[in-house]
N, C-alpha and C positions, 0 to 999 in steps of 0.2 A: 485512479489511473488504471485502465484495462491491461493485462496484459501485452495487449499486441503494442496498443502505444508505446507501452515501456520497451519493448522489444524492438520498435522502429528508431527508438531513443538509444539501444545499448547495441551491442554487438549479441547479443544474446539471443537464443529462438524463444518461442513463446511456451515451446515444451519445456527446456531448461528451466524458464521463468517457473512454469505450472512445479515443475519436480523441485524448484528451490523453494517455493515457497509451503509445501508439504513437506518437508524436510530428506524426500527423497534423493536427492543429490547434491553432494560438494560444492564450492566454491573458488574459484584464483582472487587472487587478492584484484585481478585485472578485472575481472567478473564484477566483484564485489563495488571497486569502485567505479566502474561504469553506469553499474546501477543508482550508488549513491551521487554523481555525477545528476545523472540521470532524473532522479526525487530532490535534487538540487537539497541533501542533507550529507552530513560527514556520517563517512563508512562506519565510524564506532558508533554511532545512534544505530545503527541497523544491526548491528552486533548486539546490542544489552536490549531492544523493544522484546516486549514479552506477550507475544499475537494472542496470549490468552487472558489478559489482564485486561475486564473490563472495566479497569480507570483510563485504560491506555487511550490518547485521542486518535489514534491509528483504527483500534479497534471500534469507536463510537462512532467513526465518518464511515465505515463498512456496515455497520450495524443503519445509519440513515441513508445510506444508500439501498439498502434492504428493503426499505419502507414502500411502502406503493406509492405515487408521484403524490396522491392527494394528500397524504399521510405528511408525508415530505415538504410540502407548500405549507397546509399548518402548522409544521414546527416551524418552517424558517420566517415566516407571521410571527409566531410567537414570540422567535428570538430577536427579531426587530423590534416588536416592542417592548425589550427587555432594554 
């Protein structure tokens, strides 16, 4: 989810978003669970995910979004025939 969507999703701006997710700025718990609202997950999973943990499946859907489209169509081939 891009930021802006999220942002059309919360009460939140998408600078906020950019600065919460760099760990440049704070949080209200109102914040917090607008967001989790929002990712349709509970506010404590967003608390203990650890954005540098590459087991995390947060981290490996950013990481295949990364990929250039063609790159990305052959893995999702591949996982279909899994």
């Amino acid at each position: 989810m891009s930021q802006e969507t999220l942002a059309a999703l919360t009460s939140v701006s998408v600078s906020s978003i950019s600065q919460l997710e760099h760990g440049k700025q704070g949080f209200s718990d109102k914040t917090l669970k607008s967001i989790a609202d929002a990712l349709e997950v509970q506010a404590g999973w967003l608390l203990s995910r650890d954005p540098t943990d590459p087991d995390d499946v947060w981290t490996l859907a950013e990481q295949i979004r990364a990929l250039p489209v063609d790159k990305r169509e052959q893995l999702r081939r591949m996982i279909a025939v899994l």
